[in-house]
C-alpha positions in Angstrom: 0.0 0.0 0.0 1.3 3.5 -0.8 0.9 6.6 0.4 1.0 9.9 -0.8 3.9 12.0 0.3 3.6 15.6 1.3 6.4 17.3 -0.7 6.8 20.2 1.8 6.7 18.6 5.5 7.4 15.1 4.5 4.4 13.2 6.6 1.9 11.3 4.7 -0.9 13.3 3.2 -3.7 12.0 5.8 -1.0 13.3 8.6 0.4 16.6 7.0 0.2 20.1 8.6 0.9 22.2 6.3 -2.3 23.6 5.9 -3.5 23.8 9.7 0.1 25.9 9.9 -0.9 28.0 6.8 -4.3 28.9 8.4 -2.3 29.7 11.9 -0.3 32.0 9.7 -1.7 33.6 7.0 -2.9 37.6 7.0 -6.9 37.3 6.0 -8.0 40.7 4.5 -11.9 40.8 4.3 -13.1 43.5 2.6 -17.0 44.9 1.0 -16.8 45.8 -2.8 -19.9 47.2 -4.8 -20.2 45.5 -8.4 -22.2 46.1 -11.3 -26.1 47.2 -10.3 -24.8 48.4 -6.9 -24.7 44.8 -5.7 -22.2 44.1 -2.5 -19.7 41.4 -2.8 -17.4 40.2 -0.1 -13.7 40.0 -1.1 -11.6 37.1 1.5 -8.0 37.8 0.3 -4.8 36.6 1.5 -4.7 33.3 1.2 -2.1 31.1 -0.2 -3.9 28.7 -2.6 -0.4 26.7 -2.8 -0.9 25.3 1.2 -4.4 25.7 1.6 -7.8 24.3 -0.8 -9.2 27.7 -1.8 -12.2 25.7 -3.1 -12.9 23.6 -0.6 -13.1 26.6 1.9 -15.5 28.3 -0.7 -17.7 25.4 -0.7 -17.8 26.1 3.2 -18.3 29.2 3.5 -20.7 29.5 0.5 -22.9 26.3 2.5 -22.6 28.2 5.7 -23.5 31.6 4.7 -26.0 30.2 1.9 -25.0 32.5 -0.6 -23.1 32.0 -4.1 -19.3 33.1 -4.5 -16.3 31.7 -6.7 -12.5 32.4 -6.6 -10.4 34.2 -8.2 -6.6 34.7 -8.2 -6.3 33.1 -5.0 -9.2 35.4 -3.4 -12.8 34.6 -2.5 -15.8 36.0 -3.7 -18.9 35.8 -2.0 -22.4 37.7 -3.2 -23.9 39.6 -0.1 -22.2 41.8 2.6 -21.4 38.9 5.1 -18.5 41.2 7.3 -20.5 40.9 10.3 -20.2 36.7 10.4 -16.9 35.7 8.4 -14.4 36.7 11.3 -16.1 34.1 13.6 -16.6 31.5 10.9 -12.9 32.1 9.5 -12.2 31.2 13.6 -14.1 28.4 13.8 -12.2 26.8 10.6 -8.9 27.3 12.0 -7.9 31.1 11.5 -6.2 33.1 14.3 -8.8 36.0 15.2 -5.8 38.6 15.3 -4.4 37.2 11.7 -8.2 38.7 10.2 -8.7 41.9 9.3 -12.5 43.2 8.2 -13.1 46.3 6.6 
């Protein structure tokens, strides 16, 4: 039987770290942006889709907020101003509080 490797810490894939220690790290910059029709988006930036699954967070928060959102460039999009709930979310999934900043 063989298991997959994780080329950055070394430990199999069902024990690697690296992306509980990317979450502990990582500067999150949520931020409110008005698109076309005056219709608020929430931007999630700073995180480094090599360490962490970008998409799999989306699906997360997109199911927990029930809203739609996609990513782009490493940054996630989500349709509605949802400020007031991501910080504690973004905590509950692994995020420090003081590594999140909402404007």
């Amino acid at each position: 039987m063989s298991q997959d490797i994780c080329p950055v810490c070394g430990l199999p894939k069902d024990l690697c770290v690296c992306g509980e220690l990317e979450k502990e790290q990582s500067k999150v910059i949520v931020k409110l942006e008005t698109k076309r029709y005056g219709k608020p988006m929430t931007v999630i930036e700073g995180l480094d889709g090599k360490e962490l699954d970008v998409y799999d967070l989306t699906k997360q928060l997109k199911k927990r907020l029930a809203c739609g959102g996609t990513v782009k460039n490493n940054a996630i999009m989500l349709q509605g101003d949802h400020r007031d709930r991501i910080r504690d979310i973004l905590v509950e999934l692994g995020f420090k509080e003081d590594g999140i900043e909402v404007y």
